[in-house]
TORPA-725051 format. One record per residue: residue number from 1; x, y, z of N, C-alpha, C, O in turn; residue in three letters. Coordinates in steps of 0.001 Angstrom, whole numbers, always signed. Atoms other than C-alpha are relative to their C-alpha. Layout:
// residues N
  num     n_c1     n_c2     n_c3    ca_c1    ca_c2    ca_c3     c_c1     c_c2     c_c3     o_c1     o_c2     o_c3  residu
  NUM        X        Y        Z        X        Y        Z        X        Y        Z        X        Y        Z     ALA
...
This chain:
// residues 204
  num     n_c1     n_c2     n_c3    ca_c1    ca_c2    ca_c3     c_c1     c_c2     c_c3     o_c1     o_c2     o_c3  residu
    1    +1013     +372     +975   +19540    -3141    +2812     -349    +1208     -855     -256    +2390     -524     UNK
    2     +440    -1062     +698   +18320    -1385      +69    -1206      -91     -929    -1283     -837    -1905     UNK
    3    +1471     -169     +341   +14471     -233     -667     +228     +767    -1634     +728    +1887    -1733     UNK
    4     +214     -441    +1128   +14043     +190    -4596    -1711     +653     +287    -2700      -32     +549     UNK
    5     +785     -537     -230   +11596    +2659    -4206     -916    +1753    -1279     -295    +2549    -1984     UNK
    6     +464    -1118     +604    +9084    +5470    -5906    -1432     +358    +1312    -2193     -510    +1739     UNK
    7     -294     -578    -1375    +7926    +7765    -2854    -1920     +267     -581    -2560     +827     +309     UNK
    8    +1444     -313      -75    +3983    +8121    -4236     -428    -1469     -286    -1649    -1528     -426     UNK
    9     +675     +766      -31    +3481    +4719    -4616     -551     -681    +1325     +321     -962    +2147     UNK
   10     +618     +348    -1045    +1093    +3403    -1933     +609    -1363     +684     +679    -1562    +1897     UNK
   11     -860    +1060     -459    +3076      -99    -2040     +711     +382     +649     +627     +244    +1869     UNK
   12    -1217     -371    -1036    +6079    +1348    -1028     -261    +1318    +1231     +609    +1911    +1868     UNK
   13     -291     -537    -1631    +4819    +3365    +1879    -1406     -899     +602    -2462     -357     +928     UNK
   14     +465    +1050     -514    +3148     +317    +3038     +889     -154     +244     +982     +395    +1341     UNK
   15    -1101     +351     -514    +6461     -787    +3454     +679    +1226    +1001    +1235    +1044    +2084     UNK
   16    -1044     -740     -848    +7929    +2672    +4492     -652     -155    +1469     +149     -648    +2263     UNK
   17     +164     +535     -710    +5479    +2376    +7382     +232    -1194     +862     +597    -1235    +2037     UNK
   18     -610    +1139     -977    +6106     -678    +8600    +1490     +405     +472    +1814     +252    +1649     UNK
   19    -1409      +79     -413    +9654      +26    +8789     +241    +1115    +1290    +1060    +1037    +2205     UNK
   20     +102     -820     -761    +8632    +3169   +10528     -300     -581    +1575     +435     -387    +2543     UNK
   21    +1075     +763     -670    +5948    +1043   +12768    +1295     -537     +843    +1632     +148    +1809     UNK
   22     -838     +959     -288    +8721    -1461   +13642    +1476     +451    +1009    +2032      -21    +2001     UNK
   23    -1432     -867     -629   +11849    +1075   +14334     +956     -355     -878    +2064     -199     -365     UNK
   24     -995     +623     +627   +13872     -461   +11328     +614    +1454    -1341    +1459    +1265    -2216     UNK
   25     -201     -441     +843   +14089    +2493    +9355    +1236     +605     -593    +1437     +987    -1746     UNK
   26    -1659     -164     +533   +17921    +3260    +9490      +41    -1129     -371     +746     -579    -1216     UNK
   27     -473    +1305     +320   +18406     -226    +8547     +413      -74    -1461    +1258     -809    -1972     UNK
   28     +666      +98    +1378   +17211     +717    +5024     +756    +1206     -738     +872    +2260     -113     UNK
   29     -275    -1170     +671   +18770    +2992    +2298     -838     +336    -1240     -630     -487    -2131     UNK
   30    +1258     -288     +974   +16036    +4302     -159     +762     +531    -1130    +1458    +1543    -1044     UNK
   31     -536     -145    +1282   +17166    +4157    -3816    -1274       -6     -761    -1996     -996     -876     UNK
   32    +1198      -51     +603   +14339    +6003    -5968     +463     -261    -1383    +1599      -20    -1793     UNK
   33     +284     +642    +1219   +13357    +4488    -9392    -1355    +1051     -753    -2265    +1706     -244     UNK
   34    +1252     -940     +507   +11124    +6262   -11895     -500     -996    -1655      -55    -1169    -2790     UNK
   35     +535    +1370    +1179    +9010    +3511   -13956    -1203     +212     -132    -1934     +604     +778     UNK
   36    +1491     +680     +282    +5975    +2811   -15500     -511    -1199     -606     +462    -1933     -776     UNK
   37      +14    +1290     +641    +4621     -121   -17072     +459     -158    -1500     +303    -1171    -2181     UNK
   38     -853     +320    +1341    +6491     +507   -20282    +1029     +263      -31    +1750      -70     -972     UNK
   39    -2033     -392     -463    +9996    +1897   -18762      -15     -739    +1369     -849     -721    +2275     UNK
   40     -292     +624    -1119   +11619     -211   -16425    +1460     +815     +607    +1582    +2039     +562     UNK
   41    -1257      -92     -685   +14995     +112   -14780     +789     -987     +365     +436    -1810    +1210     UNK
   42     -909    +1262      +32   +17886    -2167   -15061     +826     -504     +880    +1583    -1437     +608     UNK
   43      +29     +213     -567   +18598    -2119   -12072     -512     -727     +822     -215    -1887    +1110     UNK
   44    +1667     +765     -664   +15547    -2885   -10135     -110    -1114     -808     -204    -2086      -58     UNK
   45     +150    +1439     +416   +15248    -5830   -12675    +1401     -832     +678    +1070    -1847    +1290     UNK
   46     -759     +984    -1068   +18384    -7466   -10941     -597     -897     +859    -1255     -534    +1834     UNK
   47     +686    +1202    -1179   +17254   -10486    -9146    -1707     +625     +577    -2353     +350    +1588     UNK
   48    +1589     +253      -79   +13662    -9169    -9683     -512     +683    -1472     -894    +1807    -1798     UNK
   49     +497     -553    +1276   +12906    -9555   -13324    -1073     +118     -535    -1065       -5    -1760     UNK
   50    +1039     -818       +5    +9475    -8340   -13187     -105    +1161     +245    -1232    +1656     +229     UNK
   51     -328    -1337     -278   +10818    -5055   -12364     -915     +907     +998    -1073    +2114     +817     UNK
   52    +1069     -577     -627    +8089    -4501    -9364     +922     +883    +1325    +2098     +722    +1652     UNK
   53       -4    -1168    -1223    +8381    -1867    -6466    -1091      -92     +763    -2271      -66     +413     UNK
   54     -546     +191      -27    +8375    -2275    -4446    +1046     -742     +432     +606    -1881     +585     UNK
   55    -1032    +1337     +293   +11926    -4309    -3949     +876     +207     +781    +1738    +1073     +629     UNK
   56    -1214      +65     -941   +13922    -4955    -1243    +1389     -543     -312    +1461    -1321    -1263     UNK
   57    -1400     +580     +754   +17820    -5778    -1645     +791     -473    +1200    +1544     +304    +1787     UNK
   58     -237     +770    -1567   +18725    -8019    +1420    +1524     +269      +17    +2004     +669    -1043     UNK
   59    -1693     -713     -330   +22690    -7185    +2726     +586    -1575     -896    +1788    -1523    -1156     UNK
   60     -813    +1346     +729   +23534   -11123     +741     -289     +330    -1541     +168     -321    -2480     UNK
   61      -95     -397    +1670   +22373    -9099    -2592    -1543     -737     -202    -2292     -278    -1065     UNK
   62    +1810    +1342     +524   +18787   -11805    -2864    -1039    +1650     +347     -947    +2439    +1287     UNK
   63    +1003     -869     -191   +15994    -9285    -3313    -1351     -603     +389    -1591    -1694     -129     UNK
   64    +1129      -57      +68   +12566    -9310    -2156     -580     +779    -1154     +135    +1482    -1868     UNK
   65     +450     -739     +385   +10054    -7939    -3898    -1849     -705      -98    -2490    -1753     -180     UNK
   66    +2117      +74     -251    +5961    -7292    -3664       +4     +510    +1464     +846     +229    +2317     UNK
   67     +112     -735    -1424    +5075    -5476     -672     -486     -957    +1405      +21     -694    +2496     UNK
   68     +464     +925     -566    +3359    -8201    +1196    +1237     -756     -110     +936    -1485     +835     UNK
   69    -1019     +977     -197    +6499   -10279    +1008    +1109     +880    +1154    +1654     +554    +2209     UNK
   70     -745    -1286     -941    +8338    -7207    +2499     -404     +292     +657     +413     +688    +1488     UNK
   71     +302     -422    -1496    +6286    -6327    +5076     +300     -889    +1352     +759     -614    +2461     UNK
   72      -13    +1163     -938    +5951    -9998    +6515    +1706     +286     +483    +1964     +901    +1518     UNK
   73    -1603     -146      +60   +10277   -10083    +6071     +521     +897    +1393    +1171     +581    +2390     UNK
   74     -222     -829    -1331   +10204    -6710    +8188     -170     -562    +1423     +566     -726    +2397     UNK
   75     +634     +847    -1417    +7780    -8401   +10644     +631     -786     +553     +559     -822    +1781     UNK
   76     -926     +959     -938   +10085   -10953   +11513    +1236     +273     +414    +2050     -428    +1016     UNK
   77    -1256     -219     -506   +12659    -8701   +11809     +461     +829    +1371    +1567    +1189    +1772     UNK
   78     -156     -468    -1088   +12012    -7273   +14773      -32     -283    +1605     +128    -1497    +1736     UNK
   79     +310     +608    -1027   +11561    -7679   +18401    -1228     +389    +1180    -1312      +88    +2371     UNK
   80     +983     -701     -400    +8406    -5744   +19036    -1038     -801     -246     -742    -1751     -970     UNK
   81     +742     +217     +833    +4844    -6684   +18513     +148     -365     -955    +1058     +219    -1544     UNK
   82     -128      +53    +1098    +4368    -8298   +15607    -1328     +691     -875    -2104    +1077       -1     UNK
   83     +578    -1361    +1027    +2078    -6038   +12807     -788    -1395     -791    -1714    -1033    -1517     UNK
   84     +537     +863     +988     +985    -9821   +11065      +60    -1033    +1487    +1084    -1204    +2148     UNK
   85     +446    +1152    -1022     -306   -12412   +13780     +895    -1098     -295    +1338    -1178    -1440     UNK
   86    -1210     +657     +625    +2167   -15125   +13832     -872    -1226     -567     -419    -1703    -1607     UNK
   87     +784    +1071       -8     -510   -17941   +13709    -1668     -440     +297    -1892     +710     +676     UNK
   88    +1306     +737      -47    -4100   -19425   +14123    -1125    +1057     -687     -399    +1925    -1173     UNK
   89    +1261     -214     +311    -7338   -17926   +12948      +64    +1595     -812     -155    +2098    -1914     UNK
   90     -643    -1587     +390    -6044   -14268   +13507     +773     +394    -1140     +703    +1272    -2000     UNK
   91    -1505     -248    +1494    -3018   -14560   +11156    -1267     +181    -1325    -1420    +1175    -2035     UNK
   92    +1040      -52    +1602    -5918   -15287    +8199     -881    +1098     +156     -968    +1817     -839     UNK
   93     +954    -1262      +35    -8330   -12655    +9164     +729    +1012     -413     +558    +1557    -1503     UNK
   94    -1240    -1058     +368    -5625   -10307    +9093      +85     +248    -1379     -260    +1250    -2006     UNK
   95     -898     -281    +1049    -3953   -11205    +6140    -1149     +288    -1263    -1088    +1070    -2212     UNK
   96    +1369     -302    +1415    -7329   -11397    +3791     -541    +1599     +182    -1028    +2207     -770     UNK
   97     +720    -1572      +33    -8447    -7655    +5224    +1172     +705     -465     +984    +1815     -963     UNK
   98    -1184     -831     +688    -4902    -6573    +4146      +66     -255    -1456     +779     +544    -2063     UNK
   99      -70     +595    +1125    -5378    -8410     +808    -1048     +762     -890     -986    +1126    -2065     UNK
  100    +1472    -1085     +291    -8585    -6481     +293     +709    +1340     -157     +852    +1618    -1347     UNK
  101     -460     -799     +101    -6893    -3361     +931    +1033     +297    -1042    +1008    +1297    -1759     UNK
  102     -813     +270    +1371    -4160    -4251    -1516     -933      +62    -1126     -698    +1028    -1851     UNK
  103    +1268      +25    +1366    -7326    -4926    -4377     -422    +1662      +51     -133    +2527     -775     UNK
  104     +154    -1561     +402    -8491    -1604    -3780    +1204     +976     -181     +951    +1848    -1012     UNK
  105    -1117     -430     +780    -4887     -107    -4167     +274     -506    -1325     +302     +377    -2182     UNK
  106     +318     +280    +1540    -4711    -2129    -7456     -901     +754     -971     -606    +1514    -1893     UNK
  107    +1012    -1332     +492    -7526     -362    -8567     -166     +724     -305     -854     +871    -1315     UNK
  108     -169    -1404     +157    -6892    +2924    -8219    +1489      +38     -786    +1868     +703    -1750     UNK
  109    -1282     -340    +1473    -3330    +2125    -9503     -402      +96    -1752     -106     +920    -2618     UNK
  110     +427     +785    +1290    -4655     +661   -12555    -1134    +1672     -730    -1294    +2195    -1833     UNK
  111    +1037    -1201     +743    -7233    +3732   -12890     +660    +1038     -236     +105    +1778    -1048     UNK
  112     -613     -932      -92    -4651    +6179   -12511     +761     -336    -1464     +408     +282    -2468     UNK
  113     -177     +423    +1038    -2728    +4482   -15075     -545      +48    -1600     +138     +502    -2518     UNK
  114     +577     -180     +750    -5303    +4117   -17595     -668    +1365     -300    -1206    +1480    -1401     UNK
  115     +664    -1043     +265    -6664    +7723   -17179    +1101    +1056     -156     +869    +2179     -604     UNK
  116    -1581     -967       +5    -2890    +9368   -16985     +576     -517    -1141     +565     +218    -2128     UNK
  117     -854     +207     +803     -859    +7333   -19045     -589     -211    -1144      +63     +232    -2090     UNK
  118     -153     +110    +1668    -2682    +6297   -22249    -1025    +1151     -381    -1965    +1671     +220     UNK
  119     +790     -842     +628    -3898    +8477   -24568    -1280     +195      +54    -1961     -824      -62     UNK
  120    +1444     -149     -449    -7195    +9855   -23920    -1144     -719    -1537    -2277    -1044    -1183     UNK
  121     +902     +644     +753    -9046    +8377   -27099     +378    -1616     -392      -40    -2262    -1353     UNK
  122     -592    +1340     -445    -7206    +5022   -26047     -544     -701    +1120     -563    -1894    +1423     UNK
  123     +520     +752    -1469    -8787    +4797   -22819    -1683    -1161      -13    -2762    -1097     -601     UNK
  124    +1187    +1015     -411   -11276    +2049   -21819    -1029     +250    +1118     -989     -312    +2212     UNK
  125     +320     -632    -1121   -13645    +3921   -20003    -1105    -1085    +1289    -1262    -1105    +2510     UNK
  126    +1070    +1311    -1030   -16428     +665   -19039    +1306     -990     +811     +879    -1569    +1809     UNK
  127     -675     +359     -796   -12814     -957   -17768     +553     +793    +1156     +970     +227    +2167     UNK
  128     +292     -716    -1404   -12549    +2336   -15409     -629      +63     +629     -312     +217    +1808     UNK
  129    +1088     +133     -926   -15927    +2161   -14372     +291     -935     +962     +322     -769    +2181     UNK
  130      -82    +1447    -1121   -15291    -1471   -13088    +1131     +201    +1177     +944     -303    +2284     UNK
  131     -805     +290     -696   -12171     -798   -11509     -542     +801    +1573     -272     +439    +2718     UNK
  132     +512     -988     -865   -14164    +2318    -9576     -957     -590     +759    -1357      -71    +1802     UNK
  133    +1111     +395     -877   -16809     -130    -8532    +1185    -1122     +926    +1031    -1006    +2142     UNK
  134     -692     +657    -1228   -13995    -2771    -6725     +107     +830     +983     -363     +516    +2076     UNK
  135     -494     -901    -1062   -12783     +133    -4857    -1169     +226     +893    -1072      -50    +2089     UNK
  136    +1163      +53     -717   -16335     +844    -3803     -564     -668     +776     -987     -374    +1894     UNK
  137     +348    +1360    -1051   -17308    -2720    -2882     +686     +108     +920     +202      -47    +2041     UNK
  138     -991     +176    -1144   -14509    -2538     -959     -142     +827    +1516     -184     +199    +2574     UNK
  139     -322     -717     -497   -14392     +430     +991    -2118     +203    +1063    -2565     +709    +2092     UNK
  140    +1548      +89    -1235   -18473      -88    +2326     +339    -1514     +492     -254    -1798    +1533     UNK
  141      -34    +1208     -587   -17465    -3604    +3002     +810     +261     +975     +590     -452    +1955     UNK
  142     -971     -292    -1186   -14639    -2144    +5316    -1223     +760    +1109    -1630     +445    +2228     UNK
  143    +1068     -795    -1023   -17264     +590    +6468     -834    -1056     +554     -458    -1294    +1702     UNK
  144     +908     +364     -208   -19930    -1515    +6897     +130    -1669    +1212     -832    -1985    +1913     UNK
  145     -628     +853     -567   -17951    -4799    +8674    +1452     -149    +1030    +1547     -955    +1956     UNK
  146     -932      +27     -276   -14630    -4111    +9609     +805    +1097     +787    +2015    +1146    +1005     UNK
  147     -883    -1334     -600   -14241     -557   +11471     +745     -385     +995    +1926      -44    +1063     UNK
  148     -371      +88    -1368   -14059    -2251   +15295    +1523     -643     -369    +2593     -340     +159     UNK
  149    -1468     +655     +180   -11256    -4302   +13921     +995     +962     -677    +2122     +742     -233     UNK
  150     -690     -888     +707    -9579    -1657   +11799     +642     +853    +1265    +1835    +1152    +1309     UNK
  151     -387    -1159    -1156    -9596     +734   +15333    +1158     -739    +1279    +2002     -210    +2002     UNK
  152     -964     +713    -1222    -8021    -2450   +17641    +1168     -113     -348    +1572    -1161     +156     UNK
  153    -1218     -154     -262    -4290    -1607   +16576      +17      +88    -1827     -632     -290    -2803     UNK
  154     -410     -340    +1473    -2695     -442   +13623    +1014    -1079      -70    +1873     -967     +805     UNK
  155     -666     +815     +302     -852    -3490   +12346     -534      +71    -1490    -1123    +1010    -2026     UNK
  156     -165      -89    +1410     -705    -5128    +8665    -1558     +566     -626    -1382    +1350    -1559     UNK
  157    +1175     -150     +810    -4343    -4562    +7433     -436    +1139     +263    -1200    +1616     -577     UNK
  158     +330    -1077     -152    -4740    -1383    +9276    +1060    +1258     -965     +718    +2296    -1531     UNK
  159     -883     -823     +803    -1725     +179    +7618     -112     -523    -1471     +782     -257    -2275     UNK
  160     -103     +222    +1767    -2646    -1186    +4081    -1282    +1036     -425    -1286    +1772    -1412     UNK
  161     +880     -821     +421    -6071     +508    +4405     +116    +1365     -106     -498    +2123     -856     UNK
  162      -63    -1143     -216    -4781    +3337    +5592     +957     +975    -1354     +862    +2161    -1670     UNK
  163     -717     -497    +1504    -2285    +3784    +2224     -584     +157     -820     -310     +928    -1739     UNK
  164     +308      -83    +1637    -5003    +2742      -64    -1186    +1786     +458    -1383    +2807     -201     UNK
  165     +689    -1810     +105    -7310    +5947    +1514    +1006    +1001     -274     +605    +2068     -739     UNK
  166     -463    -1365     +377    -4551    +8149    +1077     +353      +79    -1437     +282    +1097    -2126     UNK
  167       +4     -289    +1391    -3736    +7112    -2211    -1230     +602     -443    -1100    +1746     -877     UNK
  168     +965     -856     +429    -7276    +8010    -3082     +298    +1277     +248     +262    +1974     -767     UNK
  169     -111    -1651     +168    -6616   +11432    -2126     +489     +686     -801     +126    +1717    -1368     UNK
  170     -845     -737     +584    -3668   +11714    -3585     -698     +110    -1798     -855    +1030    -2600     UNK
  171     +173       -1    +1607    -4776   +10507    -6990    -1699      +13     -624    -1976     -241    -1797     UNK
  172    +1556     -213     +206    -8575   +10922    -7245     -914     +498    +1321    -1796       +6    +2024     UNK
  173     +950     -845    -1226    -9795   +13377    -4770    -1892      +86     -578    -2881     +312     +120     UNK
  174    +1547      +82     +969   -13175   +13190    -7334     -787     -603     +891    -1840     -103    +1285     UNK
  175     +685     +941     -512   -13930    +9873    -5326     -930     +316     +782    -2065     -160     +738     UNK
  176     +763     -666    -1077   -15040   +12074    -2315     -705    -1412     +561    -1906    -1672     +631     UNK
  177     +459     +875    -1173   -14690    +8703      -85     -864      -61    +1273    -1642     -912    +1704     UNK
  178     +516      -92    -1120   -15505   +10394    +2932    -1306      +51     +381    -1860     -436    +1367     UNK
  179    +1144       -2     -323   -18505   +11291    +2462     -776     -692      -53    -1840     -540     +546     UNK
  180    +1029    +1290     -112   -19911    +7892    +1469     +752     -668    +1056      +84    -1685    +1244     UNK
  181     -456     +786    -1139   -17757    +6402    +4431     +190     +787     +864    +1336    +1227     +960     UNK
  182     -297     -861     -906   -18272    +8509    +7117    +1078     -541    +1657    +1815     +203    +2304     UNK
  183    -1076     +320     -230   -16474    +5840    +9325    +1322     -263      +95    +2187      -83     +952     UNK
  184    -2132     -241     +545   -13083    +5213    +7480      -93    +1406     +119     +694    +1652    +1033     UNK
  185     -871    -1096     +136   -12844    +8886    +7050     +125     +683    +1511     +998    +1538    +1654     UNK
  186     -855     -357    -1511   -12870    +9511   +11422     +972    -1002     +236    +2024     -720     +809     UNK
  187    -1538     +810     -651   -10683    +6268   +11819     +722     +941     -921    +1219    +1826     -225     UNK
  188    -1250     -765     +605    -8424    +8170    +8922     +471    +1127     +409    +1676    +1373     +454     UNK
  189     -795    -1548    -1445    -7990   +11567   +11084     +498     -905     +849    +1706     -722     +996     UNK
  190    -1232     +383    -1367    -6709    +9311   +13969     +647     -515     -524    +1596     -368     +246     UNK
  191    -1195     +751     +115    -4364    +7286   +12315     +764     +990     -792    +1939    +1167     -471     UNK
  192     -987     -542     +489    -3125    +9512   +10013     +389    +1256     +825     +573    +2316     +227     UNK
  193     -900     -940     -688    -1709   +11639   +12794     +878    -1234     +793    +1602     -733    +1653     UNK
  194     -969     +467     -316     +230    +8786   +13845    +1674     +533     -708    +1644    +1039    -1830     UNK
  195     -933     -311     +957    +4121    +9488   +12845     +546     -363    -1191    +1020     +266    -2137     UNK
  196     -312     +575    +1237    +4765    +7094   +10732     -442     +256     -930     +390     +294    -1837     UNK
  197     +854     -702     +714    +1653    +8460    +8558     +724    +1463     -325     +553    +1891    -1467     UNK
  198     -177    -1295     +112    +3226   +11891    +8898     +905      +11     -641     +806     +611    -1712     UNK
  199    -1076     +236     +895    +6879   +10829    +7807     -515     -869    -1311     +240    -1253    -2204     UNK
  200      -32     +851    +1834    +5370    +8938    +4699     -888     +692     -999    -1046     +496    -2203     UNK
  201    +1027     -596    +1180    +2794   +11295    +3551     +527     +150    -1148    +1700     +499    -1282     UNK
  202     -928       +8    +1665    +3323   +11154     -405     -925    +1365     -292    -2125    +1563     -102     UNK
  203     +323    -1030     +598    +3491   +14703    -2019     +332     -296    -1422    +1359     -844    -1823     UNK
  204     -142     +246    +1613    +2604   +14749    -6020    +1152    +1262     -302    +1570    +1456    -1444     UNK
């Protein structure tokens, strides 16, 4: 198989994790892409002409693509634990606190985006504000509801949160999360000394 990949995006080490998580990671050959939302790659558009990352390339040539489609995919490809509940009540709790975590990665993509890529007297700064307050809602609604569950096993929603805090680091250390979440930021010392965390850390 082959991971269309760019090595700081938080999607794709959502995925590299899992693959880590799982044990699948020889399985995979990592082919990096260098896009933004106005350069694509004509490649990566092959059997995913939305050109997203990131995009799996199954051994019959059919691609995945969206990270959540790829993680589940992984999930069933193994014979361990599964990382996504297979069924009842759990499976949905799960998948909506990972869905959340995804919104606040949107977010910060989107802010990074708008404050990097367009021209600075182009930018929309009351559409950065907003995007800075999802992330916020988000991240006291995790603090404030969701730690005990976040700490009972790193599976899909624990490893999505755990990408979108490091993306914050990586790309807006300003946020200074920790100090308004003094919870996420001790669960984030223990998990991110797991290995999989260690092999995916993204350097700018």
């Amino acid at each position: 198989m082959i991971l269309f990949h760019s090595p700081l995006s938080p999607f794709v080490r959502k995925v590299m994790i899992v693959l880590h998580e799982t044990g699948q990671q020889q399985r995979v050959t990592l082919q990096g892409v260098n896009i933004s939302p106005v350069n694509g790659d004509d490649q990566l558009n092959q059997g995913n002409p939305i050109g997203k990352i990131p995009a799996l390339r199954l051994d019959d040539g059919s691609v995945l693509h969206d990270s959540r489609v790829i993680c589940e995919y992984l999930d069933s490809q193994h014979v361990g634990n599964p990382l996504i509940p297979r069924e009842g009540s759990t499976r949905w709790r799960r998948l909506t606190l990972a869905s959340q975590a995804d919104a606040i990665m949107d977010a910060a993509v989107a802010t990074r985006y708008e404050t990097f890529l367009r021209p600075t007297d182009k930018q929309w700064h009351g559409w950065v504000e907003a995007q800075g307050e999802k992330i916020r809602r988000g991240l006291a609604n995790l603090e404030r509801e969701h730690l005990a569950e976040l700490a009972a096993g790193f599976d899909i929603a624990a490893i999505g949160v755990a990408c979108a805090l490091g993306y914050l680091d990586l790309r807006q250390p300003e946020f200074d999360w920790r100090a308004q979440y003094p919870g996420l930021a001790a669960w984030f010392i223990q998990v991110s000394q797991r290995p999989s965390m260690l092999a995916t850390f993204p350097v700018a």
